[in-house]
C-alpha positions in Angstrom: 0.0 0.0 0.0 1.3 3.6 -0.8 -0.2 5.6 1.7 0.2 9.7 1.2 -0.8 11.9 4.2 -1.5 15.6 3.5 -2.5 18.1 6.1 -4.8 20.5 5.4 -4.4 24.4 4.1 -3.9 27.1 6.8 -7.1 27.6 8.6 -8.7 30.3 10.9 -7.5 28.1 13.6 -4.1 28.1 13.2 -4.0 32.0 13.4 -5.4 32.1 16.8 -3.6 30.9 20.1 -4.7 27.5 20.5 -3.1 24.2 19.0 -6.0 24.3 16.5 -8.0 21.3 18.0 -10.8 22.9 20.0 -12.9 24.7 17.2 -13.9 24.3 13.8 -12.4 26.9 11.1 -12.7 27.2 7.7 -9.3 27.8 5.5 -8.2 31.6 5.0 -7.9 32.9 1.8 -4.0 31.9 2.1 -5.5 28.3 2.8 -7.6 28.4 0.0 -4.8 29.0 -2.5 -2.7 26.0 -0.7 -5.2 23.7 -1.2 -5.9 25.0 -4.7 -2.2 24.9 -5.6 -2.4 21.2 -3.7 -4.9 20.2 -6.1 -3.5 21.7 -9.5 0.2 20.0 -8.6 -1.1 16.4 -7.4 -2.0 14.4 -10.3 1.8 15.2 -11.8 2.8 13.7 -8.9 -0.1 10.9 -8.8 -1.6 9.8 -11.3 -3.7 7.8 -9.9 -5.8 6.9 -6.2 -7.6 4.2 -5.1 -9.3 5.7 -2.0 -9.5 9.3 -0.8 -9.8 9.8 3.0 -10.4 12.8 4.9 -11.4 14.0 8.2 -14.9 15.3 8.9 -13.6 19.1 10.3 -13.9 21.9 8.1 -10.6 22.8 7.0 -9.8 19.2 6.4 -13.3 19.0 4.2 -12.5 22.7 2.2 -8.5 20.9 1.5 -9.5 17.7 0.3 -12.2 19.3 -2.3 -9.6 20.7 -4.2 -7.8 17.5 -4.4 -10.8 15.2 -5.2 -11.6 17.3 -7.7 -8.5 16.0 -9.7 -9.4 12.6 -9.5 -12.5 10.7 -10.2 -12.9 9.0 -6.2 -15.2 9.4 -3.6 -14.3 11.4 -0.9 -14.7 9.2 2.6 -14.7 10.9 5.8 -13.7 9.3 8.9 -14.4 11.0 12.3 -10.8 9.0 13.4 -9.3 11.4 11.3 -10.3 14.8 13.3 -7.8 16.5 15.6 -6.7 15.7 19.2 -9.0 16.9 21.8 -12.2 16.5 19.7 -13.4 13.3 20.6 -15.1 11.5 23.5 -13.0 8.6 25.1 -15.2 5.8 22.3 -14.2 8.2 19.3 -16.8 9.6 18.6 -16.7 13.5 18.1 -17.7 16.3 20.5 -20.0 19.6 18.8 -17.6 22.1 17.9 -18.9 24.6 20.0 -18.1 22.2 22.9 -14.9 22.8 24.0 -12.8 25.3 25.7 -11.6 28.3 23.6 -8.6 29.0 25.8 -5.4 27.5 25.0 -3.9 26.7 28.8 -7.0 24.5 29.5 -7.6 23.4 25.9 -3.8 21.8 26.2 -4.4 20.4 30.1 -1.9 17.4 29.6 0.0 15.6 27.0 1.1 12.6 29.7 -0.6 9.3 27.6 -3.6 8.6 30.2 -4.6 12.2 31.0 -7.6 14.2 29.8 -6.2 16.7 27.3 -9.0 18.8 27.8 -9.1 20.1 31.4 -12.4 19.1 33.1 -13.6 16.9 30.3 -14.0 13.9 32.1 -15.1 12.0 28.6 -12.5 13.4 26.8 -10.0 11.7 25.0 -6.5 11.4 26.7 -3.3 11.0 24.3 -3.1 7.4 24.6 -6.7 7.1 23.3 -5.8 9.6 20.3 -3.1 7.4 19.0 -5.3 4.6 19.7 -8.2 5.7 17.4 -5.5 7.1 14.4 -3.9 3.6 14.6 -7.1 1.7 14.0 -7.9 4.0 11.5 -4.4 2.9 9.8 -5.1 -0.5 10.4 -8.1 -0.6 8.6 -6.9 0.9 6.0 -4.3 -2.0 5.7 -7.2 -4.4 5.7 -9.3 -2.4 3.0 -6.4 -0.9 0.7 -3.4 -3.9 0.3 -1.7 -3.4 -2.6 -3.5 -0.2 -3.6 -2.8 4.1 -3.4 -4.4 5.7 -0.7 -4.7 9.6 0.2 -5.7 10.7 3.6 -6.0 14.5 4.1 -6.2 15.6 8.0 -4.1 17.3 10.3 -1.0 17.7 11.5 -1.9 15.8 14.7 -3.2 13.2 13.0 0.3 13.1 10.7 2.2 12.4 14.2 0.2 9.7 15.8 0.4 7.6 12.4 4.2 8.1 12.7 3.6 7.1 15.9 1.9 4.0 15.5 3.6 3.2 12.3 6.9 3.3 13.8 6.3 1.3 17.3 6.3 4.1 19.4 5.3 3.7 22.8 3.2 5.5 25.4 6.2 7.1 27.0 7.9 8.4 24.2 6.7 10.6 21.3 7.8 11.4 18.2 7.2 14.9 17.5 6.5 16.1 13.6 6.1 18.9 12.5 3.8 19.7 8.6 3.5 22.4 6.8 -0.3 23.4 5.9 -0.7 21.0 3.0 2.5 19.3 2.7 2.6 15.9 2.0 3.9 12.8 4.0 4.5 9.3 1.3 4.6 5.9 3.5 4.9 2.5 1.5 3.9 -0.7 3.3 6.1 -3.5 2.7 5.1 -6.9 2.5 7.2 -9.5 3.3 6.2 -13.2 4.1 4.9 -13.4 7.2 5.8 -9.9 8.5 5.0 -6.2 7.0 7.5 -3.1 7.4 6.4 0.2 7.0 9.1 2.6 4.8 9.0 6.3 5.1 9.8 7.8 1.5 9.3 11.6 2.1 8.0 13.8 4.3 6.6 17.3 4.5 7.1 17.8 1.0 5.9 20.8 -0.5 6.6 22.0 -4.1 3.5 22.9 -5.0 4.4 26.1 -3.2 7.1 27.1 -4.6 6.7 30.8 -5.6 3.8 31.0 -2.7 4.4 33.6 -0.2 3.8 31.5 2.8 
């Protein structure tokens, strides 16, 4: 499986001090030509997809339009794929208008079995973050062997599949960084009777090239 990771153009969210998980923005207008740029520059790249992910927040939905519209796929949205923070400990999403706005209690605690939303006793703690990203990957093994697979989300999202892709455990992290719309290229190797995961690029960027960013 060629799996490409993309995170999403710059958004309201990432303007405003917050780690952009606790509220719902659209992309600004400098977002807009990211993703546009994104979606022009692609298909040179990649011809073709078999599957086209994305995660059900709206700056992830306004990025991966411009991309589907390239390539003749149906977009599927996966609420695994939203941000940390914005789910309840099953996975399944809080309203957007839920959450705290400020920043100090928005980020509570990045330790793997604390809330990282202060007084959110349902909230999701790291550990069940990287828990839901990593079924999310491991379905997609199950659905996609063999095939091309784009997933557009967030930079969050980007680091917990390095995470789980790359054995890393509850204590440890391993911190990545994306630019708004790079891209991310991980091949799945199959071997008999074992699978290795192979990182070909990461936080790739061309597209803008000439883009005062």
């Amino acid at each position: 499986m060629q799996l490409y990771l993309i995170r999403h153009g710059q958004s309201y969210v990432n303007l405003q001090d917050w780690a952009q998980g606790n509220t719902d923005e659209g992309l600004t207008p400098l977002g807009q030509e990211q993703a546009k740029r994104l979606g022009a520059w692609l298909p040179s790249h990649l011809s073709n997809i078999d599957a086209l992910y994305a995660s059900t927040m709206r700056r992830a939905r306004e990025t991966v339009a411009a991309v589907v519209a390239a390539y003749n796929v149906e977009i599927r949205f996966d609420d695994r794929l939203r941000e940390i923070g914005n789910n309840r400990l099953d996975h399944s999403p809080w309203p957007n208008d839920a959450l705290p706005k400020d920043y100090a209690d928005y980020w509570f605690s990045s330790r793997p079995f604390s809330p990282t939303v202060l007084n959110e006793i349902n909230g999701e703690t790291l550990m069940h973050f990287r828990t839901r990203v990593g079924l999310f990957v491991e379905d997609l093994i199950e659905r996609h062997r063999g095939q091309t697979v784009v997933v557009v989300a967030h930079g969050g999202v980007v680091e917990g599949i390095f995470n789980h892709v790359f054995n890393v455990g509850p204590w440890q992290r391993c911190e990545v960084w994306d630019h708004n719309t790079a891209i991310t290229h991980f091949e799945l190797v199959e071997h008999p009777g074992r699978e290795v995961w192979r990182l070909h690029y990461h936080n790739r960027v061309e597209h803008l090239i000439g883009l005062d960013v």
